[in-house]
VOGU-3710 file (C-alpha; in Angstrom, 3 decimals, decimal comma):
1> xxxxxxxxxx> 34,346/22,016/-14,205  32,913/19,550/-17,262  33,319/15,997/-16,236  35,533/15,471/-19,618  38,234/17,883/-18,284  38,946/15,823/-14,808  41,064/13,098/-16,280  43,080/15,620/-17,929  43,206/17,939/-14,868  43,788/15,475/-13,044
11> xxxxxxxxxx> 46,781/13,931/-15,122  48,034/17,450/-15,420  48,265/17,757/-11,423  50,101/14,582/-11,362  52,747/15,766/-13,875  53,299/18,753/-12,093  53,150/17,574/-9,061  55,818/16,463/-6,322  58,051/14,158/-7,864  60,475/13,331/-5,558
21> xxxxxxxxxx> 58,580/9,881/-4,336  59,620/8,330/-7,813  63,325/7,968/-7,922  63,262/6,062/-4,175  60,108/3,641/-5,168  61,774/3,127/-8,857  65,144/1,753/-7,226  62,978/-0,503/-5,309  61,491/-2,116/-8,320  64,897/-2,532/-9,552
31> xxxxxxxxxx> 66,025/-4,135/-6,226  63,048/-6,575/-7,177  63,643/-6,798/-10,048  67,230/-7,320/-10,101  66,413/-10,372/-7,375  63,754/-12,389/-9,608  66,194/-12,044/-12,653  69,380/-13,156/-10,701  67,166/-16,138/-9,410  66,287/-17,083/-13,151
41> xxxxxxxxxx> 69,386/-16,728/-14,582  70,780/-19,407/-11,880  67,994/-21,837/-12,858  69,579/-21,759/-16,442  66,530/-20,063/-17,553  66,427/-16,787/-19,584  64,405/-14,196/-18,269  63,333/-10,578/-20,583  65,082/-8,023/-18,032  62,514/-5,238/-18,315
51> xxxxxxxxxx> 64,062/-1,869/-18,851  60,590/-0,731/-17,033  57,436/-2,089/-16,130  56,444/-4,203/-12,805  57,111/-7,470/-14,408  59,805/-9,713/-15,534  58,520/-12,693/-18,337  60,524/-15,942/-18,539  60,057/-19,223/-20,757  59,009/-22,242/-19,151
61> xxxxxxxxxx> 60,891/-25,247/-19,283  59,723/-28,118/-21,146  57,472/-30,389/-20,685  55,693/-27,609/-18,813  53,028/-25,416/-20,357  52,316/-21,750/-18,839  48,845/-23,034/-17,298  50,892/-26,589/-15,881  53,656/-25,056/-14,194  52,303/-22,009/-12,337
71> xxxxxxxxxx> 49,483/-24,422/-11,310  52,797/-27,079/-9,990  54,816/-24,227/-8,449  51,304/-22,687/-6,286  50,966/-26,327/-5,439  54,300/-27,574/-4,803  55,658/-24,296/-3,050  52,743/-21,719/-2,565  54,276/-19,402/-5,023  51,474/-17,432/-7,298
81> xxxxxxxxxx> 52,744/-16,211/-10,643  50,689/-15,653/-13,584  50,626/-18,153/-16,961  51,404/-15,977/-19,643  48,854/-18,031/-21,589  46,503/-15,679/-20,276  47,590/-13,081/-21,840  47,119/-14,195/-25,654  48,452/-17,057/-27,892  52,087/-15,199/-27,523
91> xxxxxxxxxx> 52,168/-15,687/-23,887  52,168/-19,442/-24,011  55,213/-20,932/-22,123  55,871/-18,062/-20,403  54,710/-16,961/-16,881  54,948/-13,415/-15,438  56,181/-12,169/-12,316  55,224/-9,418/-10,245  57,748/-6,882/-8,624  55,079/-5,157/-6,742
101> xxxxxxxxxx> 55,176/-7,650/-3,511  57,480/-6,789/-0,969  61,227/-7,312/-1,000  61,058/-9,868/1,725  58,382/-12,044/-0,268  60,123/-11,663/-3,183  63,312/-12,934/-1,541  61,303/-16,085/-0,112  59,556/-16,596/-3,659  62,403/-16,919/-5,069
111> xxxxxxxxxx> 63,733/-19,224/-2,365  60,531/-21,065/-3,033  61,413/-21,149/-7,216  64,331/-22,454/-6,142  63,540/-25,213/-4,388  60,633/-26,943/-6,580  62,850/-26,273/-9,846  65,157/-28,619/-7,579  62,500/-31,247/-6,836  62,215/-34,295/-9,044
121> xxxxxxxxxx> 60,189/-34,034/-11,741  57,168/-36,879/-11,766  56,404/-36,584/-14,971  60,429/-38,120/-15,572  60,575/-39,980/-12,784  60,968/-43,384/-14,965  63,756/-41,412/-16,766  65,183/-40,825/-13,178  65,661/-44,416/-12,494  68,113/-45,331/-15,309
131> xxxxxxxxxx> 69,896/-42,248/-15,104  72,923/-41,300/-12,559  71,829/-37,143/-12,078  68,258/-36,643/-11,699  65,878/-34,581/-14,171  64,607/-31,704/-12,117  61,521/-29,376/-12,816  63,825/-26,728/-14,509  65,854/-29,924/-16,632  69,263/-28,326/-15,560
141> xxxxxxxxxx> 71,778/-29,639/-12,974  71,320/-26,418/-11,334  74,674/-25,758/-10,171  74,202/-22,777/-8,198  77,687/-21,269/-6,951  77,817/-20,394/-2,589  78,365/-17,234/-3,955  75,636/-16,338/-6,037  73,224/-17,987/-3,320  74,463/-15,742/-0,855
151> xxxxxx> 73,915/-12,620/-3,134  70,020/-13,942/-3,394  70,230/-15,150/0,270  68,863/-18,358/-0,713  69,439/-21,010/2,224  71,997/-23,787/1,132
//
């Protein structure tokens, strides 16, 4: 066979192959998915719910840049997600997450999330003194309902 018909041979075979390993590892990615997004959405931030795709973008909150708070949240909470300023001028203030790790790590990295948008913010902390609620890293009062924390299984 002529090396310039393996790719399509071998795309063929795929195509026609056994499909019944997609439907099971799909719903997976939604469980995943599904998590990250609920997580977001109860940090007051807007995620992009992907239709498909392994990743779910979000806008950072201010006075963060992509590059500033992925590098905060690896160093605050061991949580890797990717600046979306690496990705072209359009990414900027957005990071990307993966919905590739396992379910369990996803769980505790959004756990993680969580937590450090819940940590004072340094760069306010002078605004923190003369005010009665405290400006957190996501700049929301984050009032997550019992409820919706036991749906993530976030710890209280």
């Amino acid at each position: 066979m002529h090396k310039t018909w393996v790719k399509p041979a071998a795309a063929i075979a795929a195509l026609n192959g056994d499909q019944s390993w997609l439907a099971p590892r799909n719903a997976i990615y939604q469980e995943r998915r599904d998590i990250i997004v609920s997580t977001l959405q109860a940090l007051g931030l807007k995620p992009r719910k992907p239709l498909a795709g392994l990743y779910v973008w979000v806008q950072v909150p201010q006075p963060y840049d992509s590059l500033s708070f992925t590098r905060a949240l690896l160093e605050k909470q061991g949580v890797a997600v990717s600046p979306g300023a690496m990705y072209g001028a359009g990414g900027e203030r957005h990071i990307r997450i993966s919905v590739t790790a396992p379910t369990p790590k996803v769980r505790e990295a959004m756990s993680r999330l969580h937590a450090f948008c819940e940590l004072p913010d340094e760069l306010s902390e002078k605004a923190n003194k003369t005010r009665t609620t405290k400006v957190c890293h996501c700049e929301r009062s984050l009032r997550t309902d019992a409820r919706h924390r036991r749906n993530l299984q976030l710890p209280d």
